[in-house]
C-alpha positions in Angstrom: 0.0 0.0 0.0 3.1 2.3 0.7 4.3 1.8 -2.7 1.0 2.3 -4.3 0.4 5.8 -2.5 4.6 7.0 -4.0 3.5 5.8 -6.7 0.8 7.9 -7.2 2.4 10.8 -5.8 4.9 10.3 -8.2 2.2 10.6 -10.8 0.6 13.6 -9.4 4.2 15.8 -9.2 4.6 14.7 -12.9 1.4 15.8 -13.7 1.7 19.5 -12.2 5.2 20.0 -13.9 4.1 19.4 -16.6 1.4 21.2 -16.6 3.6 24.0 -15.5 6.0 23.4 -18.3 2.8 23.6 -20.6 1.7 26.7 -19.4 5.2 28.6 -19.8 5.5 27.4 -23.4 2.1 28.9 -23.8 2.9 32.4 -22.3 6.5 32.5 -24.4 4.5 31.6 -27.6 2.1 34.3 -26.8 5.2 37.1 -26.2 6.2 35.9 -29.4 3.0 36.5 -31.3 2.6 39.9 -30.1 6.7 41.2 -30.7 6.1 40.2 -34.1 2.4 42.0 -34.6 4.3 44.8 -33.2 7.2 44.7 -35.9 4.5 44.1 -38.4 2.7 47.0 -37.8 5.8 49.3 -37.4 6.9 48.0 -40.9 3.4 48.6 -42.4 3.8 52.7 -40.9 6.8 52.8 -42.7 5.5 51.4 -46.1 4.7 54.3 -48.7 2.0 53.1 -51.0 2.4 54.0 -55.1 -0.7 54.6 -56.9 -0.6 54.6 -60.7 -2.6 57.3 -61.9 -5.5 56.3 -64.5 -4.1 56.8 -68.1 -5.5 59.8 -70.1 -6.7 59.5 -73.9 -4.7 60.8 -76.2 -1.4 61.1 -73.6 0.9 58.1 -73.6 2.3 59.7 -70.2 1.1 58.0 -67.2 1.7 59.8 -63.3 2.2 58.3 -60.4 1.0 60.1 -57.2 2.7 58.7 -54.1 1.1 58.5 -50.8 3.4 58.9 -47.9 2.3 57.9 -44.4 4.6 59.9 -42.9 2.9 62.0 -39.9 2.6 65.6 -40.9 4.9 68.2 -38.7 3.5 69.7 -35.8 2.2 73.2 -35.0 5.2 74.3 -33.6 7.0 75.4 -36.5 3.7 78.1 -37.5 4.3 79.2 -33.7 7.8 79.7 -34.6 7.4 81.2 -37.8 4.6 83.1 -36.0 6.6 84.3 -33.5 9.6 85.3 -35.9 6.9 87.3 -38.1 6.3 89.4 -35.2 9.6 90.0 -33.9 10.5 91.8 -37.4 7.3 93.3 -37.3 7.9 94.7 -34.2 11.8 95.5 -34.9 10.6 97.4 -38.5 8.2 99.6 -36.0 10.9 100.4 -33.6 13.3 101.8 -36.5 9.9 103.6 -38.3 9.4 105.3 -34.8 13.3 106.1 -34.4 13.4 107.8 -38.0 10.0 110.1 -37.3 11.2 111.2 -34.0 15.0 112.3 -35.6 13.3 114.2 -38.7 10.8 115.7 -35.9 14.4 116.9 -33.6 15.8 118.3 -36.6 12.8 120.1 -37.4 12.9 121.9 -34.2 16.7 122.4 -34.4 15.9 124.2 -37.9 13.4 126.3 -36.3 15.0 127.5 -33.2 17.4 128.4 -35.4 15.2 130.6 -37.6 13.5 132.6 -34.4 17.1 133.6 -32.9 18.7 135.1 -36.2 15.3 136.8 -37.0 15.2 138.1 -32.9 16.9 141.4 -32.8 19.7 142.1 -30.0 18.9 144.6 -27.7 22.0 146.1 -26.1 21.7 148.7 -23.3 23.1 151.8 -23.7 25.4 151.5 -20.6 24.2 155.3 -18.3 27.1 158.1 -18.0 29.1 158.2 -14.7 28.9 160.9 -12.4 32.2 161.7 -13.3 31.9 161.8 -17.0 29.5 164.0 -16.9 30.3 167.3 -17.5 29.3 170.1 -14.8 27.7 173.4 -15.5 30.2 176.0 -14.2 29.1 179.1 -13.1 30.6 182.2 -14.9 31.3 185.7 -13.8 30.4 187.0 -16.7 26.8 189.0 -16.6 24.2 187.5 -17.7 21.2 189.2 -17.4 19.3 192.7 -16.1 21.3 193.9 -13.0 19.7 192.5 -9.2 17.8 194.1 -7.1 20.5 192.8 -3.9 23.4 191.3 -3.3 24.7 189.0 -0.6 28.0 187.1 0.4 28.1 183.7 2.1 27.4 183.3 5.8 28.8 180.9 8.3 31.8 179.9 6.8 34.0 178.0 8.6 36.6 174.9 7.8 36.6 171.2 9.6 39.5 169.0 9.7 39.2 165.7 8.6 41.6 162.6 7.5 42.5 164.3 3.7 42.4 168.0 4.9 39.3 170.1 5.5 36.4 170.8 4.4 35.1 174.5 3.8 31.3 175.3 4.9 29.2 177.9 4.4 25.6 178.7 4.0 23.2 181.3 1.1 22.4 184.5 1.7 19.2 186.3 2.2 19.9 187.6 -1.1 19.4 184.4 -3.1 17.6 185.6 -6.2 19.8 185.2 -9.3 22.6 183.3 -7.8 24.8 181.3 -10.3 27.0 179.2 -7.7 30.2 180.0 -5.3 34.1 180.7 -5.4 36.7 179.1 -3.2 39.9 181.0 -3.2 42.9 180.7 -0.9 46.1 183.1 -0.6 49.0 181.9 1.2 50.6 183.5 4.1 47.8 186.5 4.2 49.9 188.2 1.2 49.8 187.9 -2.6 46.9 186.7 -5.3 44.0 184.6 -4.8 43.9 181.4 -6.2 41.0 179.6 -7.2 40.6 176.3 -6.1 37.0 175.7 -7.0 33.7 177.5 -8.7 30.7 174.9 -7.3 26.9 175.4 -8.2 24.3 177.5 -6.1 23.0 174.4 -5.1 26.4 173.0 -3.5 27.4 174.4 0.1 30.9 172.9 0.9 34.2 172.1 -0.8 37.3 169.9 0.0 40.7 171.2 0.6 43.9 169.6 1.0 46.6 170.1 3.1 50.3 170.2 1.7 52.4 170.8 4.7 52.6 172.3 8.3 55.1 175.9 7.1 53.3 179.1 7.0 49.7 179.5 6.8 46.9 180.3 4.6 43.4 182.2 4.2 40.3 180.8 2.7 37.6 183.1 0.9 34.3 182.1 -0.1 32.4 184.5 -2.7 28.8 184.4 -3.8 28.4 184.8 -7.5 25.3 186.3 -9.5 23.9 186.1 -12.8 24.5 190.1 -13.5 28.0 189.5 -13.0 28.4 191.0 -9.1 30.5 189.1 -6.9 30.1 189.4 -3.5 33.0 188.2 -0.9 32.4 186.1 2.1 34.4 186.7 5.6 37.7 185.7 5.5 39.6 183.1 7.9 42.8 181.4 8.3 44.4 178.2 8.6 48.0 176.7 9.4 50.2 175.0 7.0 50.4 174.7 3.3 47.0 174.4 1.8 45.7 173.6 -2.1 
């Protein structure tokens, strides 16, 4: 009974290997099949079909029109060419706007240039000095119908200062037809007067300047008319050297 039950053990392992072995050849022959439906239908994409066209009467020429099965290109080269249209598009605008906007500076330049020739220069006349100008003396001479009076300067006195002195006086009560003043010094009290200034009525003081510190010297101021008259002020005196 033992050897009856290996036995059929035996059996029964035979039986399931084999089976096993039955089933692998089954799944390789399967692989097999579908590799080469695979490589069939790859070859069959790649096969271009020729067509001969249908012969024409009266043409002994005969076309053939050839069907390829290649896949067409993408979209992406229209984007691209898209995309490269409007990049010179864009760069064409850019120089257009570039050469309007130089003629439209030079414009202006030609104008500007236009206004300022045709814009006339004003130059200002540049206003005389004090100095330059020339001053009305007064002259002894008569002028006109004799006065009714005559008067000589009052208060006239000399103050020191850094450059000398300065001579002061006031009008007279007589001061109808006066033409200005004389300022006349004489050295040492002895000798002729020398003028050192005829100033306008309207002027009522004179610099002089002192020389040096020998001798002395006397000052006069003398009121001058229009009819010619000339009437002497009070005389006074100062130290030193005076011009």
């Amino acid at each position: 009974m033992a050897a009856k039950k290996k036995a059929a053990k035996k059996s029964a392992a035979k039986k399931s290997s084999a089976k096993r072995s039955v089933k692998k050849s089954a799944k390789r022959t399967t692989a097999k099949r579908s590799t080469k439906k695979s490589a069939k239908k790859s070859s069959r994409a790649k096969v271009r079909y020729s067509i001969p066209a249908v012969p024409v009467s009266g043409s002994s020429r005969s076309s053939v029109s050839t069907i390829s099965t290649t896949p067409k290109p993408t979209s992406g080269s229209s984007y691209s060419s898209k995309n490269t249209k409007s990049k010179d598009t864009g760069s064409s605008k850019g120089i257009m706007i570039a050469v309007v906007l130089g003629i439209l500076i030079l414009a202006v330049a030609v104008i500007s240039k236009n206004s300022s020739s045709e814009s006339t220069t004003v130059t200002p006349t540049p206003a005389a000095s004090e100095s330059a100008a020339p001053t009305e003396q007064p002259s002894a001479e008569p002028s006109g119908a004799p006065l009714a009076a005559h008067g000589a300067p009052v208060g006239i006195v000399s103050l020191y200062n850094a450059t000398g002195a300065t001579v002061n006086w006031k009008a007279p009560a007589a001061s109808e037809g006066i033409t200005g003043y004389n300022i006349e010094l004489r050295d040492n009290g002895a000798g002729e007067w020398k003028l050192v200034a005829t100033v306008p009525a309207t002027q009522f003081k004179q610099q002089i300047t002192k020389n040096d510190s020998t001798g002395w010297v006397q000052v006069k101021v003398s009121t001058v008319y229009s009819d010619g008259v000339v009437s002497e002020g009070k005389v006074h005196g100062l130290p030193g050297s005076w011009s």
